[in-house]
C-alpha positions in Angstrom: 0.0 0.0 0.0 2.1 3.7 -1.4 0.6 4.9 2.1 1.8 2.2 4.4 5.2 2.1 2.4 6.0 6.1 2.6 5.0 5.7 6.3 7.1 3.0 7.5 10.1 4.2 5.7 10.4 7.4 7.5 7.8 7.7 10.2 8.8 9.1 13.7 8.1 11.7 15.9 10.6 14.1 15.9 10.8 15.0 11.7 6.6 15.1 12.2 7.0 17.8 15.2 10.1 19.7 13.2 8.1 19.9 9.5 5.1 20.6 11.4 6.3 23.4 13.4 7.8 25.2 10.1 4.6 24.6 8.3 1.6 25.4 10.0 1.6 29.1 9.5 0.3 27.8 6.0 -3.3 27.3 7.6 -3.6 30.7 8.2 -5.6 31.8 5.7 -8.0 29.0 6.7 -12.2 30.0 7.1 -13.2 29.7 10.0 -15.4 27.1 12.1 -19.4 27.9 12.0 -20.2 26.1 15.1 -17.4 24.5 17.7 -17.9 21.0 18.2 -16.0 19.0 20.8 -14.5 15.2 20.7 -17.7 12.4 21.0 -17.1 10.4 24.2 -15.9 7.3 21.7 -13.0 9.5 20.6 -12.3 10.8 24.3 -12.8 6.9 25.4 -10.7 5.7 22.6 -7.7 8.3 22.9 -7.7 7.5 27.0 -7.9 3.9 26.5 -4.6 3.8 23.9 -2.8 6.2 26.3 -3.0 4.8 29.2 -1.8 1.4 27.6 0.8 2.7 26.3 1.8 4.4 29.2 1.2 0.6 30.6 3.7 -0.8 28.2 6.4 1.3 28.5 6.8 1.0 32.3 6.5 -2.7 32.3 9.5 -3.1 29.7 11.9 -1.1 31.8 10.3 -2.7 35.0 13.5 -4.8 37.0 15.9 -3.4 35.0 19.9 -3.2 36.9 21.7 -0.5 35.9 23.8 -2.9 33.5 20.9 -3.2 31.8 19.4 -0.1 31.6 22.7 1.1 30.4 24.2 -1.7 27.6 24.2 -0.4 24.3 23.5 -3.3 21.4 26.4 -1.3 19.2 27.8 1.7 19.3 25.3 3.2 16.4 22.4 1.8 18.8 20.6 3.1 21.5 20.5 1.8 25.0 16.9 1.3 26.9 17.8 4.3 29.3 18.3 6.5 25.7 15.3 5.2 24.1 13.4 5.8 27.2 14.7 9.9 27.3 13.8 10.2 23.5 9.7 8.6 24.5 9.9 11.0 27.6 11.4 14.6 25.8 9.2 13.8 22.7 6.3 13.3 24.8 6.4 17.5 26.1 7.4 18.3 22.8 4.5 17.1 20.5 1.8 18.0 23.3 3.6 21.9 23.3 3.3 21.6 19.2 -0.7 20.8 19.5 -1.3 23.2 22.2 0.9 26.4 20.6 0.9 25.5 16.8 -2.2 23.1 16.0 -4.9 24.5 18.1 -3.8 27.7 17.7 -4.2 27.9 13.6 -7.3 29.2 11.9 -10.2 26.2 12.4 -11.1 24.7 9.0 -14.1 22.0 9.1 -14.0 21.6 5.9 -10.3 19.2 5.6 -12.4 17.2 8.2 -13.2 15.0 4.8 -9.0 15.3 3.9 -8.3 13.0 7.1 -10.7 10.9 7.6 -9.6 7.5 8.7 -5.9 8.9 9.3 -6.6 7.7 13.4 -6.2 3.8 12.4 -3.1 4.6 10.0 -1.4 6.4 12.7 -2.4 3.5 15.4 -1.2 0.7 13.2 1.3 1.9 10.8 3.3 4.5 13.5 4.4 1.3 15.4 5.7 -0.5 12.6 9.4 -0.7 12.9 10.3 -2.8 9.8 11.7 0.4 8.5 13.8 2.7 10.9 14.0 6.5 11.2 17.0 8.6 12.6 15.8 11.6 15.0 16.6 14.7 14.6 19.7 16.1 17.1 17.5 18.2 19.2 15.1 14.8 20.0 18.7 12.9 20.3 19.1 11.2 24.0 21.7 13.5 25.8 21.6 12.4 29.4 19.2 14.8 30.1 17.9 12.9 33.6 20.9 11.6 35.7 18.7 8.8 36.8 15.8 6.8 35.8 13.7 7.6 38.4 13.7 11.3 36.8 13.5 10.1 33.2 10.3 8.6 34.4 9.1 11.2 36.5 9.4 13.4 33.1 7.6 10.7 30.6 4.8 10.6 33.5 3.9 14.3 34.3 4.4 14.6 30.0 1.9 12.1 30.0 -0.5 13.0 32.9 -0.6 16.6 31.2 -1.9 15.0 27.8 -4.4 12.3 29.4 -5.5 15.4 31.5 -6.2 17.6 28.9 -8.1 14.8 26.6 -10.2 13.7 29.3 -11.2 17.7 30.0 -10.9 19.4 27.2 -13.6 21.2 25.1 -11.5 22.2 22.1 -12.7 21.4 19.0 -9.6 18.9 18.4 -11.6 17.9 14.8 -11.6 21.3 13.0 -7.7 22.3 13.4 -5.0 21.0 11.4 -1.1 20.9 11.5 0.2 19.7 8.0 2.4 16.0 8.4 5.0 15.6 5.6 4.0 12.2 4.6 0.0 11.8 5.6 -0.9 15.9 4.8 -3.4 17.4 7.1 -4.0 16.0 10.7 -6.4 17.1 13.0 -5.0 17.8 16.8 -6.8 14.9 18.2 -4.8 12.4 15.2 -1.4 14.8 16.7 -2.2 13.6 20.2 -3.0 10.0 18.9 0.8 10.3 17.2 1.5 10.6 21.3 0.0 7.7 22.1 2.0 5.6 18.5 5.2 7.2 19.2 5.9 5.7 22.7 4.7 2.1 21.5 7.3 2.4 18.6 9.7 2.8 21.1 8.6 0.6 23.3 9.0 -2.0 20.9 12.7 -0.3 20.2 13.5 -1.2 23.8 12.2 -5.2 23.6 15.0 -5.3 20.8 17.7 -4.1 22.5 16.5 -6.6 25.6 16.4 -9.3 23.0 20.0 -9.0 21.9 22.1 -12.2 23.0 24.3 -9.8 24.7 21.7 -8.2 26.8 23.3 -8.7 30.6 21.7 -11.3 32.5 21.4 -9.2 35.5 
């Protein structure tokens, strides 16, 4: 599928937030909305429920870990679980900040509500897939930013919190505002948060790799 196939060859994060950021000044000519409408309670549900299992899964697969562990690097070129785990928690406040001061904040246009339609599953499914990689960009690179894990986790969980908060309260019309991704075109701010939410599962899986190498420590 030419949509699954561009996707998977270049799909993360960090070159969505940088092309977006430059880009969505070009909404600003955008009409805009006759009548606000907020998420349905399926959509709220739905966002929550992929949230908070992601959440879940990252936790659990840095659960137990010794510091050997959380520290062994596969290669040189590769990441270790305690890098991985700063790039899920720094891109976490950085694509929320990117909805809140770019997305929500351009002109709101019903009318591309029709342009990305059915964009929530592709982002879902296809943001996951690792069986192509993508290099971050060197300002989403890990750089020891938390000393310890115990902060890199406090930072992924108030990132986190912030975003479930604000789904769970919100009455922004998330549908009828746009922020232009270099692959898919126009997503709405509710597909951006979902991108949260597919982001942190990629990774996750990123992590069960590097614990799957035969040279992973034992303990």
């Amino acid at each position: 599928m030419k949509i699954h196939s561009k996707l998977s060859a270049g799909l993360c994060l960090v070159f969505v937030f940088a092309l977006a950021v430059a880009s969505v000044a070009q909404t600003a000519a955008a009409p805009a909305p006759t009548t606000p409408t907020t998420l349905s309670a399926e959509e709220r549900d739905s966002a929550l429920k992929s949230l908070q299992a992601t959440h879940d899964a990252f936790l659990q697969s840095i659960a137990g870990l010794s510091e050997k562990q959380w520290r062994f690097k596969p290669a040189p070129d590769r990441w270790s679980v305690a890098e991985v785990s700063e790039h899920i928690a720094v891109s976490e406040s950085m694509i929320f900040g990117m909805v809140q001061s770019k997305v929500m904040t351009s002109p709101a246009d019903p009318s591309k509500r029709a342009e990305v339609a059915g964009k929530d599953e592709i982002i879902l499914t296809k943001v996951p897939d690792r069986s192509h990689k993508a290099q971050a960009p060197e300002f989403l690179k890990p750089t020891n930013r938390w000393a310890t894990r115990e902060e890199t986790i406090k930072a992924f969980e108030d990132s986190r919190k912030v975003t479930m908060d604000y789904v769970r309260t919100t009455t922004d019309d998330l549908r009828d505002h746009f922020g232009p991704h270099p692959l898919l075109g126009p997503m709405d701010a509710y597909q951006w948060i979902l991108l949260i939410s597919a982001h942190s599962e990629r990774h996750t899986k990123q992590i069960e790799e590097v614990k799957a190498d035969p040279n992973f420590p034992k303990e």
